[in-house]
C-alpha positions as CSV (number, residue, x, y, z in Angstrom):
1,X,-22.5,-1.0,11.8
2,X,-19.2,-1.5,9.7
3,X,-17.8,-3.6,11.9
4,X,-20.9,-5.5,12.9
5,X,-21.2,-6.3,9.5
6,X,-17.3,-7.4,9.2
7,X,-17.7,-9.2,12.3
8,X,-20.7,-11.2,10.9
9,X,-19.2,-12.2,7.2
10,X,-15.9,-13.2,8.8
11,X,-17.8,-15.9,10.9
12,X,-20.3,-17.3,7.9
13,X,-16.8,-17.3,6.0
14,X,-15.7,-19.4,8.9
15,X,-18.4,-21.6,8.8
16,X,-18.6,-22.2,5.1
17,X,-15.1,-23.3,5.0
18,X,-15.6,-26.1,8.1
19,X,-18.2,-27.1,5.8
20,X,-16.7,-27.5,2.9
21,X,-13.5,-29.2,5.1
22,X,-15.9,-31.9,5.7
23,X,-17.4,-32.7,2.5
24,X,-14.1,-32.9,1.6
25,X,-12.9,-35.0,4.1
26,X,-15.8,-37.5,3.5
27,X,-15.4,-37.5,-0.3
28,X,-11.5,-38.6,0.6
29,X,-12.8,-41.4,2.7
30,X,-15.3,-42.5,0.5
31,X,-12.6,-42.2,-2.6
32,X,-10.4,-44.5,-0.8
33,X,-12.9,-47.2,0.3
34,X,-14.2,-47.3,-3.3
35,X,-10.1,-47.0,-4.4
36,X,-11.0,-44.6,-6.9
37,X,-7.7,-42.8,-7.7
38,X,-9.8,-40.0,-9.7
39,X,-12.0,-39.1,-6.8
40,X,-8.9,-39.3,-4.6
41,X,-7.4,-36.6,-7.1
42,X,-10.5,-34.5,-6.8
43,X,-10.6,-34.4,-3.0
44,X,-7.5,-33.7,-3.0
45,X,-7.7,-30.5,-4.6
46,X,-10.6,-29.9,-2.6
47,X,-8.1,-29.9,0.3
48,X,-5.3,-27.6,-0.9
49,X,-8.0,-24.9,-2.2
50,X,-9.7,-24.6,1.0
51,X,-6.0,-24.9,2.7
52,X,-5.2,-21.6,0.1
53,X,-8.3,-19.9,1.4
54,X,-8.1,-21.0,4.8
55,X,-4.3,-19.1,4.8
56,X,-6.3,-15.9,3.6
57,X,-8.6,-15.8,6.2
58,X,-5.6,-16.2,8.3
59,X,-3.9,-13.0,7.1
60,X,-7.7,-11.2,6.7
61,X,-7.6,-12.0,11.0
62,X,-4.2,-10.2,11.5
63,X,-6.1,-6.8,10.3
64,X,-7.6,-6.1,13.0
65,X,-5.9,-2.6,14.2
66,X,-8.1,0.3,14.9
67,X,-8.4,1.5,11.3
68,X,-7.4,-1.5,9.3
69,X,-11.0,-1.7,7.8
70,X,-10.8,2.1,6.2
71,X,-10.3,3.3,3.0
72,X,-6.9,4.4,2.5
73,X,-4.6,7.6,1.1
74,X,-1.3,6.4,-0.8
75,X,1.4,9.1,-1.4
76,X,4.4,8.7,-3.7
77,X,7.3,11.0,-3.8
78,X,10.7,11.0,-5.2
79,X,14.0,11.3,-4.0
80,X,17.0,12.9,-5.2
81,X,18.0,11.9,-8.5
82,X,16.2,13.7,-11.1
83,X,14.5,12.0,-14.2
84,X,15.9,8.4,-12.5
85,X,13.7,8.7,-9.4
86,X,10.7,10.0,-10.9
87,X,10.7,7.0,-13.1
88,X,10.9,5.2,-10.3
89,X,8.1,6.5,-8.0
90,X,6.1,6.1,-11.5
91,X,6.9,2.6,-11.6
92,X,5.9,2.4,-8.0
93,X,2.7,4.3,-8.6
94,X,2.0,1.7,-11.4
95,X,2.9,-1.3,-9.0
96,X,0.3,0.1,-6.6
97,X,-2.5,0.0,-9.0
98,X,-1.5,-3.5,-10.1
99,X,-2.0,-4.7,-6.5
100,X,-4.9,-2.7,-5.8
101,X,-6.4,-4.0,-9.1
102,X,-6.1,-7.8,-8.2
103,X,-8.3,-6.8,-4.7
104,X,-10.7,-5.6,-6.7
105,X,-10.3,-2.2,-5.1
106,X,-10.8,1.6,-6.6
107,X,-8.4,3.9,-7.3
108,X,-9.5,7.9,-7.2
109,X,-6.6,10.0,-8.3
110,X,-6.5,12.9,-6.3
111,X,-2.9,14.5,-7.8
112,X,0.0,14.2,-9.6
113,X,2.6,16.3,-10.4
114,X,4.7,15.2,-13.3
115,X,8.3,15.0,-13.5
116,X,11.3,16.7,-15.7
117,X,11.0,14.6,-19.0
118,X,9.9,11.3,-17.6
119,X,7.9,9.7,-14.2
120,X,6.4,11.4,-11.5
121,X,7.5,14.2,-8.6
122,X,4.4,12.8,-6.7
123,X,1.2,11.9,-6.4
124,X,-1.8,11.0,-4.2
125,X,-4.3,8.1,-4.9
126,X,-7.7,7.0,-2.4
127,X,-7.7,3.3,-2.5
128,X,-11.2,2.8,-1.5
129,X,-11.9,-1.6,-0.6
130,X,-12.2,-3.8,2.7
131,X,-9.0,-3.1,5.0
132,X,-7.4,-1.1,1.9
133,X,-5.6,0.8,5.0
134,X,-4.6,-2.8,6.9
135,X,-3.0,-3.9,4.0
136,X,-1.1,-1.1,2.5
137,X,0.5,0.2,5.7
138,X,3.5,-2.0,6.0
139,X,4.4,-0.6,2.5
140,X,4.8,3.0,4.1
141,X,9.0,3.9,3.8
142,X,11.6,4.4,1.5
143,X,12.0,2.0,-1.7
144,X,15.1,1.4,-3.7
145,X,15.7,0.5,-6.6
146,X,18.6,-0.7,-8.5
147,X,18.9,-1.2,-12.6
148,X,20.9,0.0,-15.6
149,X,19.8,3.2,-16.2
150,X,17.2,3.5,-19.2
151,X,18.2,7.3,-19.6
152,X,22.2,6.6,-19.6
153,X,24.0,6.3,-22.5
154,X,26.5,5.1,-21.2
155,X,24.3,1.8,-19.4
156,X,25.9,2.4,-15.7
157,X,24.0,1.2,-13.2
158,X,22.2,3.4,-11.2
159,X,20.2,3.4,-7.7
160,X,16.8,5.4,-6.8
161,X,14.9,6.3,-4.2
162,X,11.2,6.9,-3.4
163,X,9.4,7.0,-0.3
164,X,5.4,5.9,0.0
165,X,3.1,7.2,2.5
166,X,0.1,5.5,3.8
167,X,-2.3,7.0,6.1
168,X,-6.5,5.9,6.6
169,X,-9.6,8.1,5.6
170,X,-11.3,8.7,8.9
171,X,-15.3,9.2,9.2
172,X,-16.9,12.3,10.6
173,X,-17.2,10.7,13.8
174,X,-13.7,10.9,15.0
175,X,-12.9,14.5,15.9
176,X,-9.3,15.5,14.9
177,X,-8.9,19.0,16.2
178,X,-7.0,21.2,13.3
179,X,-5.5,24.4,14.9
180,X,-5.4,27.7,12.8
181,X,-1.9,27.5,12.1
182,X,-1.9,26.5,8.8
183,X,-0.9,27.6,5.3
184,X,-3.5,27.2,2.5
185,X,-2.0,28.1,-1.5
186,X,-4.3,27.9,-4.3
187,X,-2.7,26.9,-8.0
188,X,-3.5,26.1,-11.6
189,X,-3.8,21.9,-12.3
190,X,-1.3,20.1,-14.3
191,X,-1.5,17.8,-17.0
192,X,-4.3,16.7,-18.3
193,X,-8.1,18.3,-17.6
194,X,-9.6,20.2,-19.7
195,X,-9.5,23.9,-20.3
196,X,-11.4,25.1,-17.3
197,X,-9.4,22.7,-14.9
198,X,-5.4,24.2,-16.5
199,X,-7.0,28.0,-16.7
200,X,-8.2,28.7,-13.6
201,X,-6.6,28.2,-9.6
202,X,-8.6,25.3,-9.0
203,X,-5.9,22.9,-7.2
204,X,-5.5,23.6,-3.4
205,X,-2.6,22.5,-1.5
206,X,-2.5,23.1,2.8
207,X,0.3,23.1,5.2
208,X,-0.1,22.3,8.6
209,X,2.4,24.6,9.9
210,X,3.9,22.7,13.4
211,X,4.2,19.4,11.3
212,X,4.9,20.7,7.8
213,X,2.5,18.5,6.7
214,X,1.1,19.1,3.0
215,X,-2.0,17.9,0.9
216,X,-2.7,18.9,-2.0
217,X,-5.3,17.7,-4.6
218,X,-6.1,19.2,-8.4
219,X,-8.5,16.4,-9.3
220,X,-11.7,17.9,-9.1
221,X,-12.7,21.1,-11.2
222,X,-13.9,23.3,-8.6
223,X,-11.3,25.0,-5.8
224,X,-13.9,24.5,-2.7
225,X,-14.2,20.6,-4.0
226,X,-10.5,20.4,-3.7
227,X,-10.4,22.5,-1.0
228,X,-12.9,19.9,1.1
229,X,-10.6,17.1,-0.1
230,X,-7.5,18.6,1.6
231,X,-9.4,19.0,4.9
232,X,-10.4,15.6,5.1
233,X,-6.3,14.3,4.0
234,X,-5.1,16.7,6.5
235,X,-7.8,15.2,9.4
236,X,-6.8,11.8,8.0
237,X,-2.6,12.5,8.3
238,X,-3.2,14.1,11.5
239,X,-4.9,10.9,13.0
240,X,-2.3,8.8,11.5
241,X,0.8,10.5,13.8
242,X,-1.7,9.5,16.7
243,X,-1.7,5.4,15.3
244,X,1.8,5.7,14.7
245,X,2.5,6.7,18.3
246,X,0.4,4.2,19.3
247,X,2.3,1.2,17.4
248,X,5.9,3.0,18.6
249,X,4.7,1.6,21.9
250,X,4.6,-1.7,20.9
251,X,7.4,-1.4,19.1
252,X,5.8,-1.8,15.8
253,X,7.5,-0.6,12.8
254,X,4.2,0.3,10.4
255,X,4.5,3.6,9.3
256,X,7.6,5.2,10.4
257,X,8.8,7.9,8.0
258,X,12.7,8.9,7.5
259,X,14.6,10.9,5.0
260,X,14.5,9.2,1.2
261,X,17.8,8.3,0.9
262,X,20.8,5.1,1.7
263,X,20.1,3.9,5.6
264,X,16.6,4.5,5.4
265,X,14.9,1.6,2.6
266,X,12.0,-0.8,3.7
267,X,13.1,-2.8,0.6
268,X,15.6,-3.4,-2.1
269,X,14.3,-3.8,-5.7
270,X,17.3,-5.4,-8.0
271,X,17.0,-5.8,-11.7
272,X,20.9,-6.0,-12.5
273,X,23.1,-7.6,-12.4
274,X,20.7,-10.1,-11.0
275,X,17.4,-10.3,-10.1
276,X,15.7,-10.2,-7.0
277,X,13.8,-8.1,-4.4
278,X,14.2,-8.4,-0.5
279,X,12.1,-6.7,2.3
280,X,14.7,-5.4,4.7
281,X,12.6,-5.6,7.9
282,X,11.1,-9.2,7.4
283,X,13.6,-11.0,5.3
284,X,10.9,-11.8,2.4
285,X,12.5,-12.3,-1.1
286,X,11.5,-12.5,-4.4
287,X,13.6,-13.2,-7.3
288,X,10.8,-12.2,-9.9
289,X,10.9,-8.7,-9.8
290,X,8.5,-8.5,-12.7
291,X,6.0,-10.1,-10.8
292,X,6.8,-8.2,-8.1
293,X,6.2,-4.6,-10.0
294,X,3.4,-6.0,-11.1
295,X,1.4,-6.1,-8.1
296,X,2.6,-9.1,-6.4
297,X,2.7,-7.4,-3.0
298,X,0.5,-10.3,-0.4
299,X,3.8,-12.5,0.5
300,X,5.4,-9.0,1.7
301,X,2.2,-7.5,3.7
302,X,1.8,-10.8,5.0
303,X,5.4,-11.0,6.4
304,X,4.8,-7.7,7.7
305,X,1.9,-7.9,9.2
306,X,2.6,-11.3,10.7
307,X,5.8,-9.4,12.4
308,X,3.8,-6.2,13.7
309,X,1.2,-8.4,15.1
310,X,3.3,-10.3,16.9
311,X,5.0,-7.1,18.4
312,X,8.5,-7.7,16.9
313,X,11.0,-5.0,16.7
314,X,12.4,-5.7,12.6
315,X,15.9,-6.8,13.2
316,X,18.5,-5.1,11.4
317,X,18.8,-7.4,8.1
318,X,21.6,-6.8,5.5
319,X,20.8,-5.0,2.7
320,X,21.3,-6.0,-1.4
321,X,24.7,-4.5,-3.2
């Protein structure tokens, strides 16, 4: 019924915008038989709007994977590097919700666990819109960043790592098989959450033992809540290793997972001495990183997805000193 209903705006999208085209195109014509320079100017905006929109139903077309509709899970976690790397997954945390706030999209914060003095050790957010998964998979990897160092005296310049996970919510229809083998630990919440949520074990974290796979989520107040939560991220991660191997076969990149460290980044984020950001796989640059960290994610996705799509293996591009 979900995609039925996809299916079905996508065309009477379609449709509107040939419409529109041609009121356009007739307003030109009759702008330039009259020679009236201010209804050229009109239909010429006309134009590039529906040219704009026209390229976002474009990129809307390349989502078309199995679960590129779904509701998505987006994990953050820091690498090596203390206080400078949890600042940095923070950062990256606070560049997701940026991005998801522009798409109109809702962000449930399932956990976080804070870090030693400043950012974040982790955390785990549903982003819940249309093809919330399609878009946010190509950001899956390891991100680096490199800056003078807030928390140095001395203003060296310093490089961080944090890797982003992105895997879809699945519906009860699609049976993942769990097997027994797994660990399940029950905790107090962190941070913020009133006294009943700090005082009593209500945050549940599982292992899947033969992956070593972990959820974990402290958000609501009650341990079976929580507990339900983890079941349905562990079904969901689970389901992603099966799209991954999927896209290995085509040679896609999307979602492949390495150690956070040098070798390993999707992208380079430079603030000094210069300025500029550069996907490593597609080539994209930016040399607004503000902009950037503040949500301005859809020329990177749309590289991405544009190269996945097209079955491209990323070829090996040099990375930023």
């Amino acid at each position: 019924m979900r995609e039925r209903q996809r299916l079905d705006e996508s065309m009477s999208a379609v449709r509107k915008l040939e419409a529109e085209l041609l009121d356009a195109q007739g307003l030109m014509e009759m702008a330039e038989a009259e020679n009236d320079a201010a209804m050229v100017g009109d239909a010429e905006k006309s134009i590039v709007a529906l040219s704009r929109r026209a390229e976002g139903m474009r990129l809307q077309s390349m989502l078309s994977g199995e679960a590129d509709a779904n509701d998505t899970y987006l994990e953050i976690h820091a690498g090596a590097g203390g206080t400078e790397s949890q600042d940095w997954a923070e950062m990256l945390m606070r560049m997701y919700t940026r991005w998801a706030e522009k798409k109109s999209y809702k962000l449930d914060y399932l956990e976080e666990s804070a870090g030693e003095g400043a950012g974040i050790k982790s955390a785990t957010v549903l982003v819940k819109g249309p093809n919330a998964y399609g878009w946010l998979k190509s950001e899956a990897g390891v991100h680096r960043l490199v800056r003078i160092s807030p928390f140095d005296s001395n203003a060296r310049r310093h490089t961080s790592f944090s890797s982003v996970t992105v895997y879809p919510v699945i519906d009860q229809t699609i049976e993942i098989d769990i097997p027994e083998n797994v660990r399940i630990d029950v905790y107090r919440s962190s941070g913020a959450g009133g006294q009943h949520v700090n005082k009593t074990e209500s945050a549940v974290r599982i292992t899947h033992l033969p992956t070593s796979i972990a959820v974990s989520c402290q958000t609501e107040r009650s341990q079976h809540q929580n507990r339900a939560i983890c079941w349905d991220m562990l079904r969901s991660r689970l389901y992603e290793i099966e799209l991954a191997k999927k896209q290995a076969e085509t040679g896609a990149f999307i979602g492949e997972k390495t150690d956070i460290g040098w070798g390993h980044q999707i992208r380079s984020y430079v603030l000094q001495p210069y300025q500029l950001v550069k996907d490593l796989r597609t080539g994209v640059e930016s040399r607004s990183p503000d902009d950037v960290l503040d949500g301005d994610l859809d020329p990177f996705m749309a590289a991405a997805l544009a190269q996945a799509v097209g079955g491209k293996k990323a070829e090996k591009i040099e990375d930023l000193e």
